[in-house]
One Martini backbone bead per residue (centre of mass of N, CA, C, O) as a GRO file, in nm:
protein
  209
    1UNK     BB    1   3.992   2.265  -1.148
    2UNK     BB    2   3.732   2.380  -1.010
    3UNK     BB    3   3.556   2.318  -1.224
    4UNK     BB    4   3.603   2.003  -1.227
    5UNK     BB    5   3.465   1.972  -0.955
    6UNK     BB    6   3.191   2.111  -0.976
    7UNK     BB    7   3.118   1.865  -1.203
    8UNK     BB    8   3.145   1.631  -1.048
    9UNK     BB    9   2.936   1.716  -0.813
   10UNK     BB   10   2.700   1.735  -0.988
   11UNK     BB   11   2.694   1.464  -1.114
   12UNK     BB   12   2.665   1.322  -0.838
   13UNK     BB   13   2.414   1.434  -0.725
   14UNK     BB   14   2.171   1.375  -0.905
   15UNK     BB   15   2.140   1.062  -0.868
   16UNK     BB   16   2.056   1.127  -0.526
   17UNK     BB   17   1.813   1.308  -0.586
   18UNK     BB   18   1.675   1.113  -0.703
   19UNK     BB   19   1.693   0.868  -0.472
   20UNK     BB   20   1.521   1.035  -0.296
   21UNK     BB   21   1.264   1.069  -0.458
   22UNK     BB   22   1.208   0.782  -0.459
   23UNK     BB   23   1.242   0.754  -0.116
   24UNK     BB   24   0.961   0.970  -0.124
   25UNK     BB   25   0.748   0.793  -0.263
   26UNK     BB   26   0.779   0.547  -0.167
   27UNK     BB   27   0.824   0.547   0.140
   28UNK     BB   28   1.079   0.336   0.264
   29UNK     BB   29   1.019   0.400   0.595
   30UNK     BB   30   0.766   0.150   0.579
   31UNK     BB   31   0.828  -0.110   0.494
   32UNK     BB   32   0.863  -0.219   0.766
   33UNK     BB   33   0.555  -0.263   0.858
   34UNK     BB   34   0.446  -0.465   0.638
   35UNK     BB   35   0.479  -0.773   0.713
   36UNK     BB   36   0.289  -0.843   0.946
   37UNK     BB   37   0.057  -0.944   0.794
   38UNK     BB   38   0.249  -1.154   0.662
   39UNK     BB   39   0.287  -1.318   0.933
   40UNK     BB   40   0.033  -1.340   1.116
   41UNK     BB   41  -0.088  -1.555   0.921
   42UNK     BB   42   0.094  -1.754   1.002
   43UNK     BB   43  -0.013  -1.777   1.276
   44UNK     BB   44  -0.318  -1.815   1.240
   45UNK     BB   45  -0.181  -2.129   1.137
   46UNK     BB   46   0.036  -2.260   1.280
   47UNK     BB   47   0.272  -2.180   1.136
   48UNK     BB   48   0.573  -2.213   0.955
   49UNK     BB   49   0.782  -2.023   0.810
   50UNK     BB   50   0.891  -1.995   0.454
   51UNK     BB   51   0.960  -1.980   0.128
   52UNK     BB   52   0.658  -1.864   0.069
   53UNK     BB   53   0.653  -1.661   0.297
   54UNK     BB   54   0.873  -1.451   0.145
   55UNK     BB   55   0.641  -1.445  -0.139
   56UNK     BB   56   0.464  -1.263   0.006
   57UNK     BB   57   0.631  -1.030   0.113
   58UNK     BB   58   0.694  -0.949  -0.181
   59UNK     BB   59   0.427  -0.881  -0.258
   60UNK     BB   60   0.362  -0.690  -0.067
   61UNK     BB   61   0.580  -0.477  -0.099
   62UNK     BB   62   0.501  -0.421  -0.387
   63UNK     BB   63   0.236  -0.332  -0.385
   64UNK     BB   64   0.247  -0.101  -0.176
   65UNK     BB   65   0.456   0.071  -0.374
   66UNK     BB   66   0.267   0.072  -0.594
   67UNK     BB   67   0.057   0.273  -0.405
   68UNK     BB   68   0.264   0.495  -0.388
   69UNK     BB   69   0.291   0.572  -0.651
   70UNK     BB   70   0.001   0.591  -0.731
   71UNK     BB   71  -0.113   0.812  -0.543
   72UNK     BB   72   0.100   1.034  -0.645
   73UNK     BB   73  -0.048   1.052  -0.921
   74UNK     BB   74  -0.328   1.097  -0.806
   75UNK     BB   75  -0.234   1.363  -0.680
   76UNK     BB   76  -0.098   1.566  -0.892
   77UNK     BB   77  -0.268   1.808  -0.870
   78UNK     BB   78  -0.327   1.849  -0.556
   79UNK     BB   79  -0.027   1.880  -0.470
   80UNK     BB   80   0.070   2.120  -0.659
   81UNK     BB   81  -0.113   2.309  -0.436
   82UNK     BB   82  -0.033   2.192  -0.149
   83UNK     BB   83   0.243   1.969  -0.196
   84UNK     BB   84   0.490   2.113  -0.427
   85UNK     BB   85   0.733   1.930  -0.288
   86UNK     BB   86   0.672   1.695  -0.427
   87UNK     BB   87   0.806   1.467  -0.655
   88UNK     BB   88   0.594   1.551  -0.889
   89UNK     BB   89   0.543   1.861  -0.926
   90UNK     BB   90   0.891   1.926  -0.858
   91UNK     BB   91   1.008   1.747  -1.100
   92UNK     BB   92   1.193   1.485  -0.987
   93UNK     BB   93   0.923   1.303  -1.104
   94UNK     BB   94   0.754   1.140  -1.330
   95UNK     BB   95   0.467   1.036  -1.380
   96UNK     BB   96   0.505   0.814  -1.564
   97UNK     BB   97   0.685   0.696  -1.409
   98UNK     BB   98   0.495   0.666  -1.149
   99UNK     BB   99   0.315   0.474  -1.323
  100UNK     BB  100   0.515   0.242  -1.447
  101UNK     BB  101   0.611   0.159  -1.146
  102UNK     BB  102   0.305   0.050  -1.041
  103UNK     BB  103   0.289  -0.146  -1.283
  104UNK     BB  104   0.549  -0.328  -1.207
  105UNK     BB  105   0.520  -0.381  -0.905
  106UNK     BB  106   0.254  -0.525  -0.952
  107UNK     BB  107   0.374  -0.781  -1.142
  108UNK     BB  108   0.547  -0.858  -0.939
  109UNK     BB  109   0.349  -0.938  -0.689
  110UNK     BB  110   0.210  -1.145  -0.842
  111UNK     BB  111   0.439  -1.322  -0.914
  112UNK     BB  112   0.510  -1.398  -0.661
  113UNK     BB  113   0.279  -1.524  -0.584
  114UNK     BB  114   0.293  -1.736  -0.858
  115UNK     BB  115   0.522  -1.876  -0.683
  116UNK     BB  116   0.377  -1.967  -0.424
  117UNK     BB  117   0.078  -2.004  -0.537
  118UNK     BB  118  -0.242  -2.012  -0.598
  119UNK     BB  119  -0.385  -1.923  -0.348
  120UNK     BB  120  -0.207  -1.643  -0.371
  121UNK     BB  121  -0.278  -1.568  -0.614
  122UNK     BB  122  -0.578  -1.491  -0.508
  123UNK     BB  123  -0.542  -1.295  -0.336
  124UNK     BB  124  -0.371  -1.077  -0.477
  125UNK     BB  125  -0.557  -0.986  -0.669
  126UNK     BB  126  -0.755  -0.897  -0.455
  127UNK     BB  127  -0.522  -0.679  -0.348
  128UNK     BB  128  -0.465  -0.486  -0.604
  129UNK     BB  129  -0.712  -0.405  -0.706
  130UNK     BB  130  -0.784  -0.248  -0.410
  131UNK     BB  131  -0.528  -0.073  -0.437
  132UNK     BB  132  -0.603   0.062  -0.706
  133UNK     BB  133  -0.938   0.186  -0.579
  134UNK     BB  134  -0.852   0.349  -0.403
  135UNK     BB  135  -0.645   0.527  -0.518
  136UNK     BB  136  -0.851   0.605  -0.803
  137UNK     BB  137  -1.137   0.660  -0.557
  138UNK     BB  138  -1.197   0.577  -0.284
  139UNK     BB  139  -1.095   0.764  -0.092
  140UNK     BB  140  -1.322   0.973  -0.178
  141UNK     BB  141  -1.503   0.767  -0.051
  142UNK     BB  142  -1.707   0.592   0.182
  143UNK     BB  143  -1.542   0.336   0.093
  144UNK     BB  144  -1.280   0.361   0.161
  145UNK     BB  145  -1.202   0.208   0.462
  146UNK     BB  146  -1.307  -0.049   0.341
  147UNK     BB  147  -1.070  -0.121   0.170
  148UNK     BB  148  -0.820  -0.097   0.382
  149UNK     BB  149  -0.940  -0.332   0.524
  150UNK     BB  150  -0.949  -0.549   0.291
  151UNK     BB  151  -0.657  -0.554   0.244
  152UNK     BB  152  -0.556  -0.633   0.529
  153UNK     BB  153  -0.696  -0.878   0.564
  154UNK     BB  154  -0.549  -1.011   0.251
  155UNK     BB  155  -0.250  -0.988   0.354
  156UNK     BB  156  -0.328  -1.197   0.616
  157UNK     BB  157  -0.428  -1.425   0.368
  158UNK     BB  158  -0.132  -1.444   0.212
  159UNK     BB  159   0.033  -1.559   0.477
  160UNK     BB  160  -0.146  -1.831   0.451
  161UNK     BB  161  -0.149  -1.918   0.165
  162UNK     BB  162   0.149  -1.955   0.098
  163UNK     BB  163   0.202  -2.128   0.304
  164UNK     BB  164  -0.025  -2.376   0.322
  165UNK     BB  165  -0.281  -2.318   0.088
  166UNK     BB  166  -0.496  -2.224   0.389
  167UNK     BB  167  -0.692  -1.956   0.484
  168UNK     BB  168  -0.960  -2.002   0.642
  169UNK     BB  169  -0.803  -2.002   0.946
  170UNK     BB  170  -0.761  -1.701   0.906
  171UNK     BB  171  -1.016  -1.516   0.907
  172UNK     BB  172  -1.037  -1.467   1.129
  173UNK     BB  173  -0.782  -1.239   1.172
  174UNK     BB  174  -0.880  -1.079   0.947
  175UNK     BB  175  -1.112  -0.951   1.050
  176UNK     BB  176  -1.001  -0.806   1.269
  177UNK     BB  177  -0.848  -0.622   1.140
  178UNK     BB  178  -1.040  -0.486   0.957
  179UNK     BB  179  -1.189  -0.374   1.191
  180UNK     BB  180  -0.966  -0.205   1.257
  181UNK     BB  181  -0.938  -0.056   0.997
  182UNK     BB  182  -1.187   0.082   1.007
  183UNK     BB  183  -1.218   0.214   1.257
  184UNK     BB  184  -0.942   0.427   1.213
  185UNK     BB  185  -1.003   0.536   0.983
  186UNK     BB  186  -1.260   0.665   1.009
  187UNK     BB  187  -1.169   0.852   1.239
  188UNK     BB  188  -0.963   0.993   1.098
  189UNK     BB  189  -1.124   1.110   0.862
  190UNK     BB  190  -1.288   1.273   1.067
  191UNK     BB  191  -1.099   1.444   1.177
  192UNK     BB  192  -0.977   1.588   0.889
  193UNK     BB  193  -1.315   1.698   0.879
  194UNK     BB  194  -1.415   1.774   1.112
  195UNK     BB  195  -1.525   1.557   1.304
  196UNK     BB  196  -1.616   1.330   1.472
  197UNK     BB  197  -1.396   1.079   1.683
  198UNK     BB  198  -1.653   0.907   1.651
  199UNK     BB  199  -1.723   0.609   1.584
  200UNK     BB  200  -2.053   0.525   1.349
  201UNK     BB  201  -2.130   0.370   1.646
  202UNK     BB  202  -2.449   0.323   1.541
  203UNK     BB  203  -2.632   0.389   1.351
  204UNK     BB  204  -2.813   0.617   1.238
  205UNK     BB  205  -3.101   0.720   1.249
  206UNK     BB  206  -3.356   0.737   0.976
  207UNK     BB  207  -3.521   0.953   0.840
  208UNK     BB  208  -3.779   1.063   0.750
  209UNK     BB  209  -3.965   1.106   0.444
   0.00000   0.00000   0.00000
């Protein structure tokens, strides 16, 4: 009776593993943070939101989890050695499964963008790709924080192209965001690489050859 009890919660924990692993990899409790930059746009545009308005929303969020399963695929060699905890590494989750999960998402987020409408489908499309190309190289390159920047750009064009087709009106409102997601990346980046805390401007003079 003990041994069947033993095997009953064994068996019921491994899901929970999983689902566990999986709401670490996908990094779950940020999602919350996402939906803002297309709701921005829909303010930007002072329209109010509809239907196509929550199928940017599905698109960003789509897009967000499939970047993040895409970055620990793209770091499973360097996390088994700094941060073997991760789901990647510790064996929780198989990389092939989050890079299938990856293009998955990413398909769903395009799918919805095309059901919100062509103008949004324009958006979503290089709001993808730079996502892709982020996580897969630019992030360890000098371009890293300028895709980053890109992103949130894109992401707040992409609620505003939805909602009404016309994303123009939104440009300056994604300008100020971009540059200011690049000020912080860029800060950032250098806090972490022991550089100073003062973001790069104006450039600095370049020296005589």
């Amino acid at each position: 009776m003990n041994g069947g009890s033993v095997t009953a919660v064994g068996a019921g924990a491994r899901p929970t593993g999983v689902a566990r692993a999986w709401a670490e990899l996908l990094r779950l409790p940020a999602l919350f943070t996402v939906p803002g930059d297309a709701l921005a746009g829909v303010a930007a545009v002072a329209a109010a939101p509809n239907s196509r308005t929550l199928l940017a929303v599905g698109c960003s969020l789509c897009l967000y989890e499939a970047g993040m399963a895409l970055n620990d695929w793209a770091d499973r060699e360097e996390d088994a050695a700094e941060r073997p905890h991760r789901p990647l590494p510790s064996g929780r989750v198989h990389p092939a499964a989050a890079f299938s999960a990856a293009c998955a998402l990413t398909a769903a987020g395009l799918a919805l963008a095309a059901r919100a409408g062509r103008p949004a489908l324009t958006i979503a499309v290089p709001l993808a790709a730079t996502a892709w190309a982020y996580d897969l190289a630019l992030k360890r390159m000098p371009a890293g924080p300028t895709a980053m920047a890109t992103a949130r750009g894109l992401d707040l064009l992409l609620g505003a192209a939805a909602t009404t087709g016309h994303p123009r009106e939104a440009l300056p409102s994604a300008a100020l965001l971009a540059t200011h997601t690049l000020a912080v990346t860029t800060v950032s980046r250098r806090e972490t690489t022991g550089g100073s805390t003062l973001a790069p401007w104006p450039p600095s003079p370049r020296r005589p050859c």
